[in-house]
C-alpha positions in Angstrom: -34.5 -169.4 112.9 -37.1 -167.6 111.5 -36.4 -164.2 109.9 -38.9 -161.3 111.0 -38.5 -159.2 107.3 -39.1 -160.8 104.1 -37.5 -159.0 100.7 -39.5 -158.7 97.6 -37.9 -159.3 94.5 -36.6 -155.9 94.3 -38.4 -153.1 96.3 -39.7 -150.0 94.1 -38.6 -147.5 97.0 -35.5 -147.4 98.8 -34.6 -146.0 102.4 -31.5 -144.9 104.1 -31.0 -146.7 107.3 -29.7 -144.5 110.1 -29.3 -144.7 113.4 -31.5 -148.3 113.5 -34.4 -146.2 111.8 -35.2 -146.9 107.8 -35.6 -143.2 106.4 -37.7 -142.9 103.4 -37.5 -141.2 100.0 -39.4 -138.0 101.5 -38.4 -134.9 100.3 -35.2 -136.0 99.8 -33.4 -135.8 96.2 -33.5 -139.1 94.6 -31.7 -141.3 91.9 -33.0 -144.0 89.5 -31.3 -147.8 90.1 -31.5 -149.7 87.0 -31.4 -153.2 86.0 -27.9 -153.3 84.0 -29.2 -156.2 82.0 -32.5 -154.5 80.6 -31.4 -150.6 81.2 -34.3 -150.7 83.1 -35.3 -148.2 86.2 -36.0 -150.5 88.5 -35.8 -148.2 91.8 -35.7 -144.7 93.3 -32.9 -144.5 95.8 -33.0 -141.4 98.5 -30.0 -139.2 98.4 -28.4 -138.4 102.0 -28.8 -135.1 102.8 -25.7 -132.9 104.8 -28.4 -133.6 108.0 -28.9 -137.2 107.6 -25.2 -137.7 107.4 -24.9 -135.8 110.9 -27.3 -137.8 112.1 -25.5 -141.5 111.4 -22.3 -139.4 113.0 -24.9 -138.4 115.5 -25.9 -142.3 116.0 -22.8 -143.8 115.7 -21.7 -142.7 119.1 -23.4 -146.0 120.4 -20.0 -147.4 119.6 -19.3 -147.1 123.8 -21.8 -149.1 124.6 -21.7 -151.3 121.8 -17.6 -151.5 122.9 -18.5 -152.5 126.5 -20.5 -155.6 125.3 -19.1 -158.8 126.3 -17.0 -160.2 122.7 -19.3 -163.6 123.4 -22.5 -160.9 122.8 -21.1 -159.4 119.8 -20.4 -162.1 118.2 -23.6 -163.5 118.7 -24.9 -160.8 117.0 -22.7 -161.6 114.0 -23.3 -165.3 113.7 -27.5 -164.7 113.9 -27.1 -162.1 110.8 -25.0 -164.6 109.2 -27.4 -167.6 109.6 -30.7 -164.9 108.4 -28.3 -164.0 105.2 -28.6 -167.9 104.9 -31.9 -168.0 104.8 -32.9 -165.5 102.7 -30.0 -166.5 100.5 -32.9 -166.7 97.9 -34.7 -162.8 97.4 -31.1 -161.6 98.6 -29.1 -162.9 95.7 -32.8 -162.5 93.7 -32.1 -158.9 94.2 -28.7 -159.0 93.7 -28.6 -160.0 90.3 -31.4 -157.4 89.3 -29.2 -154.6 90.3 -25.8 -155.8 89.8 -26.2 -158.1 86.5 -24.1 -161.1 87.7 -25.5 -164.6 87.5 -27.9 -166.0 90.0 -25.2 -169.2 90.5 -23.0 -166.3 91.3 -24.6 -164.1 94.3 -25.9 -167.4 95.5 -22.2 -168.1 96.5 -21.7 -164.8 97.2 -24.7 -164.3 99.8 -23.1 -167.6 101.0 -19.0 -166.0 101.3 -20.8 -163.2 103.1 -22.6 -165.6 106.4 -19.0 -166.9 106.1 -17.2 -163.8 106.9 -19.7 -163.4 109.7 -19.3 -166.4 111.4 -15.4 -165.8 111.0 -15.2 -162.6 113.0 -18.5 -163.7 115.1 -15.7 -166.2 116.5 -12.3 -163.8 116.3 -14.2 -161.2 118.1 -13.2 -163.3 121.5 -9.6 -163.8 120.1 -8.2 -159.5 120.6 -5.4 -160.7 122.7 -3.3 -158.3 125.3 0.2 -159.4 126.9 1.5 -158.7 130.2 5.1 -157.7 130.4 8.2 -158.8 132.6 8.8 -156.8 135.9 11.2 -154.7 135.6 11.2 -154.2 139.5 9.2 -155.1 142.3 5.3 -153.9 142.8 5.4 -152.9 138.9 3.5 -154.0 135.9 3.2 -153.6 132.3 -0.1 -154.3 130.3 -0.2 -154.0 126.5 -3.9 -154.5 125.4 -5.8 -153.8 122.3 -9.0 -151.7 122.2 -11.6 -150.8 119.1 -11.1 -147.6 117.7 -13.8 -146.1 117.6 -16.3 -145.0 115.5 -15.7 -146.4 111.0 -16.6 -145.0 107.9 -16.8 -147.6 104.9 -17.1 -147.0 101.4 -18.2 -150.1 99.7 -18.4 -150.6 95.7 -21.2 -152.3 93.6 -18.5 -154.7 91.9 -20.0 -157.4 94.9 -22.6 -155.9 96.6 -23.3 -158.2 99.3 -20.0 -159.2 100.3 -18.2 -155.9 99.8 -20.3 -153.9 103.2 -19.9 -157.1 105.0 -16.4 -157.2 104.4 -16.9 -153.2 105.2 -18.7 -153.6 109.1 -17.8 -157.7 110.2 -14.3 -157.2 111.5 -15.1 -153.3 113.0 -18.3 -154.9 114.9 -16.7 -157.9 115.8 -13.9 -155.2 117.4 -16.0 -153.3 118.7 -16.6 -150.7 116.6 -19.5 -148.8 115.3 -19.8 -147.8 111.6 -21.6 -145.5 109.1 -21.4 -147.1 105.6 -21.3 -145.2 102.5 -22.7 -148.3 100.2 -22.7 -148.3 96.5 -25.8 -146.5 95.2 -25.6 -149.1 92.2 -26.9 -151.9 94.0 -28.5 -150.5 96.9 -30.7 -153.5 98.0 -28.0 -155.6 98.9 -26.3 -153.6 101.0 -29.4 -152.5 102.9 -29.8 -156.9 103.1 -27.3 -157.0 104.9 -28.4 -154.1 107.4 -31.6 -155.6 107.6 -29.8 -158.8 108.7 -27.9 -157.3 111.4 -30.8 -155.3 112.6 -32.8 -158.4 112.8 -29.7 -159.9 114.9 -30.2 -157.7 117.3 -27.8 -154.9 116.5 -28.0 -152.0 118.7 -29.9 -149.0 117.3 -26.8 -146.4 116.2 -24.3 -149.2 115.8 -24.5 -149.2 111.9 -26.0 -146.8 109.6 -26.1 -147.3 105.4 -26.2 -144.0 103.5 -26.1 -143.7 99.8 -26.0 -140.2 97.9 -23.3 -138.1 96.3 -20.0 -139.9 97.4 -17.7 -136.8 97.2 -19.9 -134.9 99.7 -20.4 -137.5 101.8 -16.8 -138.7 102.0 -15.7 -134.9 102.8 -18.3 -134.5 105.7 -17.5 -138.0 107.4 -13.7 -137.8 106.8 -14.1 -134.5 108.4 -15.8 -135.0 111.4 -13.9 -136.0 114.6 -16.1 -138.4 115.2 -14.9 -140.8 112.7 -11.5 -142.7 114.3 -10.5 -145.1 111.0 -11.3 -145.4 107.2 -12.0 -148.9 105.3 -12.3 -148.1 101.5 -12.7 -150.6 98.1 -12.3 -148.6 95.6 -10.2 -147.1 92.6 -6.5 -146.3 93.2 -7.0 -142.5 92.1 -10.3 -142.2 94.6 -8.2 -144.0 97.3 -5.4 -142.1 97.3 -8.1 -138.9 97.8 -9.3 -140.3 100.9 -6.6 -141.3 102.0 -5.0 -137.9 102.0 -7.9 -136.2 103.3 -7.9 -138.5 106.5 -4.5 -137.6 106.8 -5.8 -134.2 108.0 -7.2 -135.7 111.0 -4.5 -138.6 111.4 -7.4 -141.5 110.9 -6.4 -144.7 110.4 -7.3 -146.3 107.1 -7.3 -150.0 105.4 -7.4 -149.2 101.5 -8.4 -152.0 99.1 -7.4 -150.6 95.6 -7.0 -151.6 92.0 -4.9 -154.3 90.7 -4.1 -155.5 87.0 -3.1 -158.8 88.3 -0.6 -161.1 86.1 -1.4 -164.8 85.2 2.3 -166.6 84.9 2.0 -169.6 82.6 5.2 -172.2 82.6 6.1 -174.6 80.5 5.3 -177.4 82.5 1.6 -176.6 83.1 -1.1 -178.5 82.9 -3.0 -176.4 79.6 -6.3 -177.6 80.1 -6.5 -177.0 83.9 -4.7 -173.7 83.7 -7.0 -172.5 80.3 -9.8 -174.0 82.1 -9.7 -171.9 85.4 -8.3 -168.7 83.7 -11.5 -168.7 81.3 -14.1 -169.1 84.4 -11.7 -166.5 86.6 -12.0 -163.8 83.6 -15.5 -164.1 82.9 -16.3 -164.1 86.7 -18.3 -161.1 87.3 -17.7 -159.9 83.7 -14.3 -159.2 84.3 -15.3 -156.4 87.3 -13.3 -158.1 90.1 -10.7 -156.5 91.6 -8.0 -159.2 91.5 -9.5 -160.6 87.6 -6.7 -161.8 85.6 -5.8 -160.1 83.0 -2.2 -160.5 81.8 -1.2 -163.6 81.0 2.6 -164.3 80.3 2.6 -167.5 78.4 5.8 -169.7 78.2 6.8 -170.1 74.5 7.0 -174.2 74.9 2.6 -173.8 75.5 1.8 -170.5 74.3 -0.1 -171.8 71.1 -2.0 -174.6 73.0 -2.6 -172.4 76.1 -4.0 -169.5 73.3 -6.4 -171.9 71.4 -7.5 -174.1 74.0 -8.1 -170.2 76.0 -10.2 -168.9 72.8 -11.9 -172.3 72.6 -13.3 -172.1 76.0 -14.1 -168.1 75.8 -16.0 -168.5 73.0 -18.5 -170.9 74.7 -19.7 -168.5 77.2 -23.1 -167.6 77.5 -23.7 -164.1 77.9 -27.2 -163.0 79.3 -28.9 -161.6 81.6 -27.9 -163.0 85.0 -31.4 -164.1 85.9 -31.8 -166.4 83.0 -31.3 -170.2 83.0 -28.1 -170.7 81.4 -26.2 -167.8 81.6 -22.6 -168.3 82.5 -21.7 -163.9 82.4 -24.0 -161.4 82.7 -23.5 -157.8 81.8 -21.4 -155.1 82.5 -22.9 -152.9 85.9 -23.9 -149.5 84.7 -23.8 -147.6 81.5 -20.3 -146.2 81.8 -18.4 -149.5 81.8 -19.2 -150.5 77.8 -17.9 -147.4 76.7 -14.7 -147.9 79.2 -13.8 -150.9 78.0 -14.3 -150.2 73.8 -11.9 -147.4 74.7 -9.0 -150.1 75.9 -9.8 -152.6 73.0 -9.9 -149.8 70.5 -6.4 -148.2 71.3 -5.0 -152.0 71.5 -6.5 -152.8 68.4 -4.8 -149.2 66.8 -1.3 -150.0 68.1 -1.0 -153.2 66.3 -3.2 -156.0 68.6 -4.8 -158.7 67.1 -8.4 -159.5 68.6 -9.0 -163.2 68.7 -12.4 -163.2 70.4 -15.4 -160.4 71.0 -14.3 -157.0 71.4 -18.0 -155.2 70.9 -20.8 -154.6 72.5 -23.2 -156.9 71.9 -26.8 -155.3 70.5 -29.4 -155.7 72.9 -30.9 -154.1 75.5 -28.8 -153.6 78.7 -24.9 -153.3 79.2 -23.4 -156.3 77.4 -19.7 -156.9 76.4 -18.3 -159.8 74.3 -15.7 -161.7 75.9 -12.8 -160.4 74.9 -8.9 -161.9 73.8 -6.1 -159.9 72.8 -2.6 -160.5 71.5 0.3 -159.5 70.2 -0.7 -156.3 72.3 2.3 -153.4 73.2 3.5 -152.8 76.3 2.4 -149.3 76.2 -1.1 -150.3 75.0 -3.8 -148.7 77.7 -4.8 -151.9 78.2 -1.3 -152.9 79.6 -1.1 -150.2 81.9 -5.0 -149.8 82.9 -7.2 -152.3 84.6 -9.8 -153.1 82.5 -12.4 -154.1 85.2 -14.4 -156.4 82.2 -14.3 -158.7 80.4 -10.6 -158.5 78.6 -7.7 -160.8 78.5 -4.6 -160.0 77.1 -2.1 -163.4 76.0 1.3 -162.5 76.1 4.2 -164.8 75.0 7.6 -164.8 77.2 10.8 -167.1 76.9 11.6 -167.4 80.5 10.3 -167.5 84.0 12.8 -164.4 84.5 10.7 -162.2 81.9 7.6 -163.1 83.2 8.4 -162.4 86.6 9.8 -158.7 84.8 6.4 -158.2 83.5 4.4 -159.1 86.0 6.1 -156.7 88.4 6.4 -154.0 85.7 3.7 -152.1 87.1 3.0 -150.3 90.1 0.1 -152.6 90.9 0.5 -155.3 93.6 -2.8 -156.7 95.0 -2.9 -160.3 93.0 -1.2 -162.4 90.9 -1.7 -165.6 90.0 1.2 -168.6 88.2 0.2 -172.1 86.9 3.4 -175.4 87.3 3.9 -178.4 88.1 7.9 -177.3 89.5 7.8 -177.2 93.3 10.9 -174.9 92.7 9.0 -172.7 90.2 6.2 -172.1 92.2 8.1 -171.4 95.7 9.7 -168.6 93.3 7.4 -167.0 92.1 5.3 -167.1 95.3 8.6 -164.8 96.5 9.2 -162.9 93.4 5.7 -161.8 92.2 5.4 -158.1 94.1 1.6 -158.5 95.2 0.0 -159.1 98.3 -1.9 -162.4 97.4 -0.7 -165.2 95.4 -2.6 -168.0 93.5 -0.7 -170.9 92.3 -2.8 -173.4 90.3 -5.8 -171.5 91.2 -7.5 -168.5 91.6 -9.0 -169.3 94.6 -7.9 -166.5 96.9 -10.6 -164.8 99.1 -11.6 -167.1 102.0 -12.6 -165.4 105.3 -9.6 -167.2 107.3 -7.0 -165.2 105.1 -5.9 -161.9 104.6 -6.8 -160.3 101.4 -5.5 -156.9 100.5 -2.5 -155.4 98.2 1.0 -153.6 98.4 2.2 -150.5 96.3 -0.6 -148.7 94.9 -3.3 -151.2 95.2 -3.4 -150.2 98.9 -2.5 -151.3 102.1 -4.3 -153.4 105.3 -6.1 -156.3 104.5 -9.5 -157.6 105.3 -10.7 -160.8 106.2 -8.7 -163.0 108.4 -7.2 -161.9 111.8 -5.2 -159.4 110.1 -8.4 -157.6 109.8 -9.5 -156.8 112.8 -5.8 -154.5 112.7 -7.3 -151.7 111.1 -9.9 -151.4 114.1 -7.6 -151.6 117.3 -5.3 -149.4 118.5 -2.9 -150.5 120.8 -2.1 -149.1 124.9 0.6 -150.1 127.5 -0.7 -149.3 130.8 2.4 -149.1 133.3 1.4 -149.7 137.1 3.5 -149.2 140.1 
């Protein structure tokens, strides 16, 4: 398949896409994108305006016809946009790493876990199953069956930029469901990659629409309208919980992916140099700016120091760089604010007694760049213990017994990952039930795959995405009684 756009390394000027037309700068208010690796501006991104938001509402009325396609069509649809983002894997991930300062290596994989999530709900789009009843009398019938719910807003986040609006509009298409997606104005490009795909797919003019701008006006005007039927958000807990209780107003439905501070559980009887090994890689993935990064790590007593120094060890041997380079293992924190974010955590550790055993400065060159960072001996009511960090900081905790680390993995009223490392069949079937958090690694970290749910419990949210769980937050269920 031959693809009928072709990106540039990055594009100078970017447009809104709206109701299947891409809208230029014009006289709309504009803000600077920048390279987070060089400070750079590397863009001018238009600002939605109050009209061009009514217009996606406006647009994303097509959802009826687009509902009233066969599942077989709409899926379709899907898997051609997943097999373009394949082929341009190249000047999508090219411009990926320009905006969002991740390693090529990186959004390769991640342009790659995008076509996957695709092709997933290109194929669960024919499995929204109804059931038919038992009689309770003659000549009568009772028909449950699922429809989409109508028109979605989505608010994605920068933290993947590719991934995240797919993960925002692949299950609500494949449902049926049109969508206006608010996309991080951070890394634009990728998220208008993915539109492009889909357009290219043959998605129906009106079906999707990307708008970038002020995110508190234009979360008050599409959580307002009556248009909208359901709400998908990644975000922060605190901007979350805003949403959420603003689509309350209107009763909308809502899936909410929210912050974690996920726990690393580290027994006894674990293999150090695999469990050091993959905790070093999970940390530094992304610089730390994942959602479900590890970032406590409870420590049996009987490994603690070998865990700690083969840990530090492997930290220090990072490369940190700019994401484009040949090389470079981390790139650099996304945008300006995060440095200053995460000095703030290591600083008031540092003050309350912590020891710092690696990084834990900026590091002075151009762009946003953060040391890797190890911490112990740090107190529980340390920010750092309480916050997520979203970069790159690890925190090594020693604990006596499975019991406490199960205690302090649970302490907080985070739940969307945690993560343990044993060779005990019997400790690991524990803590699978014990740790309070909606997705659980054991001897890995490997947890997002299209096939199975990802999404948290307490604050970090509730719903999930991916899997066939996440076609749930898109389909309301009717009974239809005949006599």
């Amino acid at each position: 398949m031959e693809s009928t756009k072709q990106m540039p390394r990055y594009p100078g000027e970017l447009p809104l896409f709206i109701g299947g037309a891409w809208e230029p700068v014009g006289t709309r208010r504009t803000r600077e994108v920048v390279n987070p690796a060089t400070g750079a501006v590397i863009g001018q991104l238009p600002e939605a305006r109050p009209a061009d938001v009514t217009a996606a509402l406006d647009a994303a009325r097509a959802f009826r016809g687009w509902r009233d396609r066969p599942p077989e069509e709409r899926g379709a649809v899907l898997r051609r946009a997943a097999a373009l983002l394949r082929e341009r894997v190249e000047p999508v991930a090219t411009a990926a790493t320009i905006e969002e300062g991740k390693t090529l290596a990186e959004m390769r994989a991640e342009v790659h876990m995008a076509a996957a999530i695709l092709d997933w709900y290109a194929e669960e789009a024919r499995r929204v199953y109804g059931r038919l009843l038992p009689r309770r009398g003659s000549g009568q019938r009772i028909l449950v069956s699922r429809e989409p719910v109508g028109p979605v807003a989505g608010f994605a986040p920068w933290n993947f930029p590719v991934v995240n609006p797919v993960r925002k509009v692949a299950a609500a298409l494949a449902a049926g469901c049109s969508c206006v997606l608010k996309a991080a104005e951070e890394a634009p490009a990728s998220a208008l990659a993915v539109a492009h795909a889909l357009e290219d797919a043959g998605l129906p003019p009106g079906v999707l629409s990307v708008l970038f701008g002020d995110p508190p006006e234009i979360s008050r005007q599409l959580l307002a309208s009556p248009v909208i039927r359901a709400v998908t958000f990644t975000g922060s807990i605190t901007v979350g919980k805003r949403l959420a209780s603003m689509a309350t107003d209107t009763m909308k439905r809502t899936t909410m992916e929210l912050g974690g501070h996920a726990p690393v559980v580290v027994l006894d009887d674990a293999d150090v140099e695999l469990a050091s090994a993959h905790s070093v890689a999970a940390k530094s993935l992304n610089a730390g700016q994942v959602c479900v990064s590890p970032t406590r790590f409870y420590v049996q007593s009987g490994v603690y120091r070998s865990f700690v120094d083969a840990f530090v060890d492997r930290i220090k041997r990072i490369e940190v760089g700019d994401g484009m380079a040949e090389g470079t293992t981390m790139g650099p924190l996304a945008h300006s604010r995060r440095p200053d974010a995460v000095r703030a955590l290591v600083d008031d550790a540092v003050r309350r007694g912590a020891r710092l055993l690696a990084g834990g400065a900026a590091i002075d060159r151009p762009g946003y760049f953060w040391e890797p960072t190890v911490l112990v001996d740090v107190p529980r009511e340390a920010r750092v213990m309480n916050e997520e960090p979203f970069g790159p900081i690890a925190v090594l905790t020693e604990v006596s017994t499975v019991e406490e680390a199960i205690a302090e993995a649970n302490r907080l009223p985070y739940g969307l990952a945690g993560y343990a490392f044993t060779d005990s069949a019997r400790a690991a079937r524990r803590l699978a039930d014990e740790l309070e958090v909606g997705m659980v690694g054991l001897n890995t970290f490997a947890i997002s795959r299209p096939e199975a749910p990802f999404g948290g419990i307490k604050e970090s949210g509730h719903g999930s995405e991916e899997g066939i769980e996440g076609l749930d937050g898109f389909l309301v269920t009717k009974s239809i009684h005949e006599s």
